[in-house]
N, C-alpha and C positions, 0 to 999 in steps of 0.2 A: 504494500500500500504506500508506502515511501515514495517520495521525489526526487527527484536529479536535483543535484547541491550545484549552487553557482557561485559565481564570485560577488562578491559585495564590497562594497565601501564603508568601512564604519570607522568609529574614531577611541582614540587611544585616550587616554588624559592621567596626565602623570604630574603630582607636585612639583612645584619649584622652590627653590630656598636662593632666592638674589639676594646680593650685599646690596648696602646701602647706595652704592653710586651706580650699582644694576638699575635697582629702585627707581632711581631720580632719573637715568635713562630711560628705563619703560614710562615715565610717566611724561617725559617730553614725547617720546613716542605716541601715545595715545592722546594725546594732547595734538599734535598735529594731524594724527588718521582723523582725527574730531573737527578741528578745522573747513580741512579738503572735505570730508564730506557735507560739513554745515554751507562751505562755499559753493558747491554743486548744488546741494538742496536750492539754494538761494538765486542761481542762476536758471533753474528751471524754472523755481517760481515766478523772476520777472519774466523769461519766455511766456509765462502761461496768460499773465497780466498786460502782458505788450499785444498780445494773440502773434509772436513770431514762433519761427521753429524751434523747437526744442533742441538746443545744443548736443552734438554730440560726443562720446567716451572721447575723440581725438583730439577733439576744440579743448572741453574739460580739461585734460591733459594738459597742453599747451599753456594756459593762460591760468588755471588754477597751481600750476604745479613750477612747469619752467619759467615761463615768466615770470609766476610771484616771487620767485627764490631771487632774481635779479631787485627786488624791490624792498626799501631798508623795514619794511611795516610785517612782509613775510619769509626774511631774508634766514630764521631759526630755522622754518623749512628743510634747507641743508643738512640740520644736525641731523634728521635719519634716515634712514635706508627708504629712497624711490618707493622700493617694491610695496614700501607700507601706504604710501601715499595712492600709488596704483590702485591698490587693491579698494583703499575708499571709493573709490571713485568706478568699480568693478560694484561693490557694496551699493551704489545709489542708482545703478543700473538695475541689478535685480531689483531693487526695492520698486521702483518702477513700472518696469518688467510684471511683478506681481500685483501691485494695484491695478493697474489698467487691466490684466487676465482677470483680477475679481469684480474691475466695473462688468466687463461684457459675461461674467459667469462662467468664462472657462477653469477657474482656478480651482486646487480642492482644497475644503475646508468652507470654516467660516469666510468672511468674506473681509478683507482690511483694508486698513485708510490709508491716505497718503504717505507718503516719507515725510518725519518732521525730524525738526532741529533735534543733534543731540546735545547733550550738555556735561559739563565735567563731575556732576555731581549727580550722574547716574551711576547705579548699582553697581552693572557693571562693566569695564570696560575691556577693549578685543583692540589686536592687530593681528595680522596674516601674513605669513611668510613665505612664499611661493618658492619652486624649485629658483628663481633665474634671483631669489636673494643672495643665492650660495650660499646657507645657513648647512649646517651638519654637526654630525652627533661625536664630539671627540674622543680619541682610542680611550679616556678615561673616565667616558660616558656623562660626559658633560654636553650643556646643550650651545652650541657656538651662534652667537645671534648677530648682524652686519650691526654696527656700532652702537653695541650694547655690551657683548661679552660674551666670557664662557661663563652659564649658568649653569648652579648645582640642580639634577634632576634627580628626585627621591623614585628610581625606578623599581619596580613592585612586578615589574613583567619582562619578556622580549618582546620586543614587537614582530610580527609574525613576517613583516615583508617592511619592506623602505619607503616609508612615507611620501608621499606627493608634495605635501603642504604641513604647516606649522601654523598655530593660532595662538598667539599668548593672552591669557585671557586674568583679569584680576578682579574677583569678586565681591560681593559687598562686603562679607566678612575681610576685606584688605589680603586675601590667597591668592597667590600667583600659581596657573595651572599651563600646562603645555597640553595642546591637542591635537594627535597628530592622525592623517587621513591615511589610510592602508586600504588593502584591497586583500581580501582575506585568500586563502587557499584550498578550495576546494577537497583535496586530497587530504590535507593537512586534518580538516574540518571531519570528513565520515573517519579519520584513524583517531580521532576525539571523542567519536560517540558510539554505544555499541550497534550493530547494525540494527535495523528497523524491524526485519522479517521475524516473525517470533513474539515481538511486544506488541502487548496490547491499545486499544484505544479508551478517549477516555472523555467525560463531560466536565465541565464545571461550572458550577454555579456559584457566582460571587454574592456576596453578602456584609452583611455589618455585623450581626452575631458573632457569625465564621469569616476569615476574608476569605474564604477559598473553602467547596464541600467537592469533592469529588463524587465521581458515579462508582467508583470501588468502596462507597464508605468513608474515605478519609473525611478527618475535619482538620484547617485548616486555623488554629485561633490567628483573631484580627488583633495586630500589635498595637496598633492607636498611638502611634509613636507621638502625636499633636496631642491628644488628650494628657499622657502620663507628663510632658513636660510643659502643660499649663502651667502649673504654679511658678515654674521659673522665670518662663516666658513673659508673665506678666509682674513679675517682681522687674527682670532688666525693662520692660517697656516703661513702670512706674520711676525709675532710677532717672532714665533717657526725656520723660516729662516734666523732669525737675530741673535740669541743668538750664543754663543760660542760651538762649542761639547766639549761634557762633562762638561760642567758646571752644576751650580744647577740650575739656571736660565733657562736654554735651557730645563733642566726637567719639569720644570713647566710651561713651555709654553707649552713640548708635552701633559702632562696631560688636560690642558685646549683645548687644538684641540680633544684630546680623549673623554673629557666631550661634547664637542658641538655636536663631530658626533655621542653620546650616547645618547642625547638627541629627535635628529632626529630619531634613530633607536628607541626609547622608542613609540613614538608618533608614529608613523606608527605601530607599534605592537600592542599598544592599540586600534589601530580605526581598524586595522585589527580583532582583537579580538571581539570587541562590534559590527561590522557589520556581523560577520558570525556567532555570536550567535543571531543575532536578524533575518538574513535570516532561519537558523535552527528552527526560535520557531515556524516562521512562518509560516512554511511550512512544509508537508507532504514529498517532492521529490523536491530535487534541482540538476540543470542541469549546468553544462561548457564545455564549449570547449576546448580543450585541447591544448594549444598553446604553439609555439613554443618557450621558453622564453630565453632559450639559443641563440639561433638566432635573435631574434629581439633584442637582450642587444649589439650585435654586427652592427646595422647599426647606424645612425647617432640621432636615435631616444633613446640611449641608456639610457643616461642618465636617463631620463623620466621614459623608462621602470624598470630599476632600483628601482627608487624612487618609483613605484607604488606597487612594491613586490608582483605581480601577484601569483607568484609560493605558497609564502609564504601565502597568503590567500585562496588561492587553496586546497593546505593543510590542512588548518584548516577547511573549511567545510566538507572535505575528514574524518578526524577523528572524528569531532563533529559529523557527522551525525553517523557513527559506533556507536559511545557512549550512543546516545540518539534515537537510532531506526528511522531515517528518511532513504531515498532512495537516493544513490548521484550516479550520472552518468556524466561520461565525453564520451562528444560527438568527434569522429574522428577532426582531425584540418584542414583536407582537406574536410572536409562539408562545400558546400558555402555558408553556414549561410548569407554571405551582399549581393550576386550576387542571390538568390531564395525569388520574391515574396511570402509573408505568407500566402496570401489572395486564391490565383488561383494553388500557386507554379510553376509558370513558370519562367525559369533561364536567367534573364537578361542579362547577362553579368558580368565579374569583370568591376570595377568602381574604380579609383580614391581616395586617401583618403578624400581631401578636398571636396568629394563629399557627402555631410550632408546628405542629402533629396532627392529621386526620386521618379519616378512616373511609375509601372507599364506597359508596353506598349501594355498588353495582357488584362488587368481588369481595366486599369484605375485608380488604387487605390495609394492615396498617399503616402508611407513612409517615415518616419525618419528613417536614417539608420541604427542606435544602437538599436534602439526598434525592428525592421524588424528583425535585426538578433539574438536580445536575443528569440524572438518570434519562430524562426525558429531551433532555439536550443533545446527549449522546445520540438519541434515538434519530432527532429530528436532525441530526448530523450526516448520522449511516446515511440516511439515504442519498443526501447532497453528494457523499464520498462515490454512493454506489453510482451515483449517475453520470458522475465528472472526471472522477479519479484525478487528473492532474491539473484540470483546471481549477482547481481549488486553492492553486498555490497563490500568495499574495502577491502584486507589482511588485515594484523597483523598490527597495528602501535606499533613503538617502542617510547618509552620513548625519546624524544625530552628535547634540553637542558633548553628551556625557554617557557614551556607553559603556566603555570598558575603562580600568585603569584605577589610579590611585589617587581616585577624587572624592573629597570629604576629611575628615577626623581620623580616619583609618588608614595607615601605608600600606594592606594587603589590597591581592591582587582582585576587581571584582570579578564574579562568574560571569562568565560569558558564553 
């Protein structure tokens, strides 16, 4: 029942530890990718307001880039590497690019606004390092950056092939992260997992109770990693309410509410990570339903669903199985996986949430209502499987900001 493994693009993300004048370079660095792009932005805008053409990548180029470096107001320009400059200006293209695709409806997803200004006192900030930077990885596993440095790389992994591109990226908790684009290996990838023939298939049903019930029975407890560290969470938010704006003080209080809610987002990406590689090994075909997550983060249960990052785990076995030749299929969300006995299938009714456990009224047969419905997801799976076989496999995945590597609180390797 398995698929042909292909190659993918995914991405790496490994700690960085810069000395202080790394530091003060990444931050003229990002500081001018910010610029070039605020100054693109701003050149489109008067195009749009004049009604003339929209400037193009080569114009951009010219008059944002070389010529401003000739001029004493953008003459700092100089201090970094083209290639970062480039790339903003690559950056305001897509951004673009995708507006216009979500005016006329081609694009997928929600649908997004314009490109706006960015600012220095966003979250977080990015540059790109492309191959024609000549950036590389020195014999001492440092990271060699065009007039920045050798930076310290806290590597937690190999990288499985040689990156395309580099992204240095530093987040609100003040972390500098390297993230590097690979193309994974095929071969490498099926002598990673045991083979498919033989393993069974499997439902799941997501929940708040359980994060996770399988159609074998398992229960999976929901960690509520946002719930347990409430109480900290809003003790630094109370801390960060008191200081003075603009102080230094009132800084380091934002940093610490930034470090708390990294910490919660670490830990859920990791238990997200090690649970859908260990449903992946297991398993030949894995089944979800496809739920509405947008909409249920809007009722009173939000929070909760939130914190459980449905979407975000969804995904992951979505790629994971592409990667490593397994079957993933999302079952319609209007399938009444909790109201359809497994046993007889006959359609009880909708039910209640608080309504754990029923009883059949056609066969008698007891259910728990999480198992009943991952069970029936499986079912409404089979058939998809039996009828498609390999068109079940998911599109292209693109290179995602945080999948693999040694991003968060933790220097180990994430599952992958």
């Amino acid at each position: 029942m398995g698929v042909s493994v292909r190659i993918m693009q995914l991405r790496y993300a490994f700690r960085l530890d810069p000395g202080p004048g790394q530091r003060a370079a990444l931050a003229r660095a990002f500081g001018c990718a910010r610029v070039v792009y605020n100054d693109a932005v701003a050149a489109r805008e008067q195009a749009r307001r004049e009604g003339t053409p929209y400037p193009g990548a080569a114009v951009l180029s010219k008059t944002l880039i070389t010529q401003a470096k000739t001029r004493p107001e953008r003459a700092w320009l100089g201090e970094v590497s083209a290639v970062v400059l480039q790339q903003s200006l690559r950056d305001v293209e897509s951004a673009y690019t995708n507006f216009f695709a979500s005016l006329k409806g081609g694009g997928k997803g929600a649908r997004v606004g314009a490109p706006r200004f960015k600012s220095k006192r966003d979250a977080r900030q990015a540059i790109r390092f492309t191959a024609n930077a000549r950036w590389k990885i020195s014999e001492a596993g440092r990271l060699l950056l065009p007039k920045i440095g050798e930076v310290k790389v806290r590597w937690s992994r190999n990288l499985p092939s040689i990156p395309s591109s580099v992204t240095v990226i530093r987040d609100a908790a003040g972390r500098f992260f390297a993230s590097f684009v690979i193309e994974t290996d095929p071969d490498a990838d099926l002598a990673r997992m045991p083979d498919a023939d033989g393993l069974p298939s499997v439902g799941i049903d997501l929940g708040l109770t359980h994060f996770a019930v399988l159609s074998d029975g398992t229960k999976i407890d929901s960690p509520r990693f946002l719930r347990r560290a409430e109480k900290k969470l809003k003790k630094a938010q109370r801390e960060l309410s008191r200081k003075q704006e603009g102080s230094k003080n009132r800084e380091k209080a934002r940093r610490k509410v930034a470090r708390a809610h990294a910490q919660v987002a670490d830990a859920r990406h990791e238990f997200h990570h090690q649970l859908s590689t260990r449903v992946i090994r297991e398993n030949q075909a894995v089944a979800v339903e496809d739920l509405a997550v947008n909409g249920l983060a809007r009722t009173r249960l939000g929070k909760s669903v939130h914190d459980a990052g449905w979407a975000a785990f969804v995904a992951m076995l979505e790629y994971k199985a592409a990667r490593y030749g397994r079957v993933f299929v999302k079952v319609g969300r209007f399938e009444p996986t909790s109201q359809t006995c497994s046993n007889c299938g006959i359609k009880n009714g909708p039910k209640p949430l608080h309504v754990r456990e029923w009883t059949c009224s056609a066969c008698g047969t007891a259910h728990d209502r999480d198992h009943n419905a991952a069970k029936n997801v499986k079912q409404a799976a089979g058939l998809a499987v039996t009828a498609c076989q390999a068109q079940v496999r998911p599109g292209p995945v693109p290179a995602q900001r945080d999948e693999a590597g040694s991003h968060g609180i933790r220097t180990g390797a994430r599952a992958a």
